[in-house]
Steps between C-alpha positions, in 0.01 A plus 500: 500500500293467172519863396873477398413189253183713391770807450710243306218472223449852529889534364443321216197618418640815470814442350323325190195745431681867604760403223203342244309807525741732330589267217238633301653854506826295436435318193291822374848680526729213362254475236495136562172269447249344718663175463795616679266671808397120543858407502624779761143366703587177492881448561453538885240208515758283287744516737229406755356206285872368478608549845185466739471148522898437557501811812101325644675157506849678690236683733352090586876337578700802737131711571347757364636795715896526333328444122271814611768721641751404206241579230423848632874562533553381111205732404671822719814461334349429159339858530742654598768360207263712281562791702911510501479366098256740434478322121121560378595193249542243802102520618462198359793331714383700795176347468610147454708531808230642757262211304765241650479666827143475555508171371661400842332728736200492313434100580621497862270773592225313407612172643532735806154605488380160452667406852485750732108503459231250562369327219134650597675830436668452165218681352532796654910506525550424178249822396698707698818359354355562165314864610894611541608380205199681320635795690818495332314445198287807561798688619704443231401686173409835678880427709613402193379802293582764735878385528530427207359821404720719719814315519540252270531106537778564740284689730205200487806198573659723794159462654440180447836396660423714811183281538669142454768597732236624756288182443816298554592610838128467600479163429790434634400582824151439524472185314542198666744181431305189347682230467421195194260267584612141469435396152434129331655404197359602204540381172461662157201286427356664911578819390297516114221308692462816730546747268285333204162467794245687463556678822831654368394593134207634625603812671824478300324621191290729679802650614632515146200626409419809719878602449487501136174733562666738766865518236301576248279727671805709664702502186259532209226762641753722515530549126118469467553808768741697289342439188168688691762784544563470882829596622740275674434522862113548428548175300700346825236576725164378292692148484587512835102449549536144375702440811326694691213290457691186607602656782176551663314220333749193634468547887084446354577195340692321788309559753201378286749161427553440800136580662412183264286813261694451184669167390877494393336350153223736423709788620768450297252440180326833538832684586632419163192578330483825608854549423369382149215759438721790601820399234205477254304872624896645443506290137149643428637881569659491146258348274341577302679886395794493713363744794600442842343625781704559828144406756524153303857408597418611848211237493687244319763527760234450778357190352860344455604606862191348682543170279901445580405583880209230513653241360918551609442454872289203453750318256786590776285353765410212366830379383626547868184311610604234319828447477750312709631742739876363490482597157308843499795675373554250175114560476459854480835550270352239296141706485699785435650445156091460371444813648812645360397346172219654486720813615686507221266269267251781496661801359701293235164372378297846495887715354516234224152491379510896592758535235335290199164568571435773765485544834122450567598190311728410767274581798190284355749173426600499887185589554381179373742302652413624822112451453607125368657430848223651681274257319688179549559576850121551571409171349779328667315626842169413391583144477 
């Protein structure tokens, strides 16, 4: 009953990165700058950041279930509104809309999770949960390219409705009812006394962090790609290594959480860290004469892959470890709009340095910001 919730992430996973991948090619042929790449990357995680919190605290009050099946509905028909338009103009709309989606089935599901497993497991469910959605992230630019490639955007939101509608009826029958848990009253003071403790903001940034590293990663290596003169789908499928990475390196991490080898704290300190070095190997491939070399954004990608799938599983189990269970829902949505900072956070950072400075600029500023996190969260856990 956990694979259609792991499927779920796997939906929006794919819906955000398939599309992301070909905006390079996109703003190369609308002549448009890097600043506006960051824009078209970040609009879906906006509507996320908005809406996340509002759909996790829904998901807490009538249960998670009709929040999860509603959300993959809204992303379905947001897909396929592209298709009957057929308006290349409305991508940013499109976007926004399947961002709203997910930003109801995307909390739910991991509310979900959180319950239907025991908290001795939340290590290893929560990998999985995230090993899907690295799927869809590794999925996505080659899926991306190729449809893109041979039949336009069209072709690329035809198949992405096919899969929400699929994933709908799935977990509509597999997934079980769960109905709210009773809930005290909390006030607004309760609520920014949770979410300002150290166990929230914590994995919260982490979150934030990692994502900022993966968005970049998946939208910017691309253009380092390009620039190395690799065509489109060769392009699609060297990023698709980042994800690939996280795909086989988070089933690793859990079970090492929850085997009591590797500490939600230090974890989550040397998965950002890693993600660090590797944003600053990709800044390094175009200093000092401009060269790029296609084996380094391979490696780069590697580095930032392992580091988001270390730390993201470990955040995610933590905060269900230690939040209220009646209000896992407002907890995760909450958690959510730092990650989807970070989301969208990270590529307006590296496109507007990119465009007054360069992009290895970019790369080496959230590269920094990164290795600053990584820092204060290893001397917060050597106290």
């Amino acid at each position: 009953m956990l694979y259609p919730l792991y499927a779920a992430g796997f939906v929006t996973a794919l819906g955000a990165h398939s599309i992301a991948a070909g905006l390079g090619l996109f703003t190369g042929e609308q002549h448009t700058s890097l600043l506006t790449l960051g824009i078209l990357l970040a609009v879906y995680d906006g509507a996320e950041i908005i809406l996340k919190p509002v759909f996790g605290t829904l998901a807490d009050r009538i249960g998670p279930r009709p929040v999860l099946l509603g959300g993959l509905t809204a992303f379905a028909a947001a897909s396929a509104a592209f298709v009957v338009v057929g308006n290349p103009a409305l991508l940013v709309v499109v976007r926004f809309a399947q961002g709203a989606a997910a930003s109801a089935f995307s909390p739910a599901a991991g509310a979900m999770v959180a319950r239907l497993s025991d908290g001795s497991r939340h290590g290893r469910v929560f990998s999985s949960y995230g090993a899907f959605k690295s799927l869809g992230y590794a999925l996505g630019p080659i899926l991306g390219a190729v449809l893109i490639t041979t039949g336009g955007y069209p072709a690329l939101f035809i198949a992405l409705t096919v899969l929400a509608v699929a994933v709908t009826a799935w977990a509509a029958l597999a997934v079980p009812t769960l109905p709210p848990l009773p809930r005290r009253r909390q006030t607004v003071l309760d609520l920014a006394r949770r979410l300002g403790s150290a166990d929230f903001l914590h994995p919260t940034v982490t979150l934030a962090s990692a994502t900022a590293a993966l968005a970049v990663g998946v939208g910017f290596f691309p253009v380092l790609a390009i620039e190395a003169g690799m065509s489109l789908i060769v392009t699609g499928a060297a990023v698709s290594l980042l994800s690939v990475t996280a795909v086989l390196v988070q089933p690793l991490a859990g079970r090492a959480r929850d085997s009591g080898r590797l500490s939600d704290g230090i974890g989550m300190a040397a998965g950002i860290g890693l993600a660090a070095a590797g944003l600053l190997a990709a800044a390094l491939l175009t200093v000092p004469v401009g060269v790029v070399v296609p084996v380094g954004v391979v490696v780069a990608g590697v580095m930032v892959g392992a580091g988001t799938a270390i730390s993201t599983p470990l955040a995610f189990a933590h905060l269900a470890g230690t939040a209220p269970p009646e209000r896992l829902g407002q907890t995760m949505g909450a958690a959510e709009i730092g990650r989807e900072l970070g989301d969208a956070g990270g590529p307006l950072l590296v496109g507007a340095i990119a465009a007054a400075v360069s992009l290895s600029g970019g790369l080496a500023a959230l590269a920094i910001v990164l290795g600053g996190v990584a820092v204060i969260n290893t001397r917060r856990n050597s106290r």
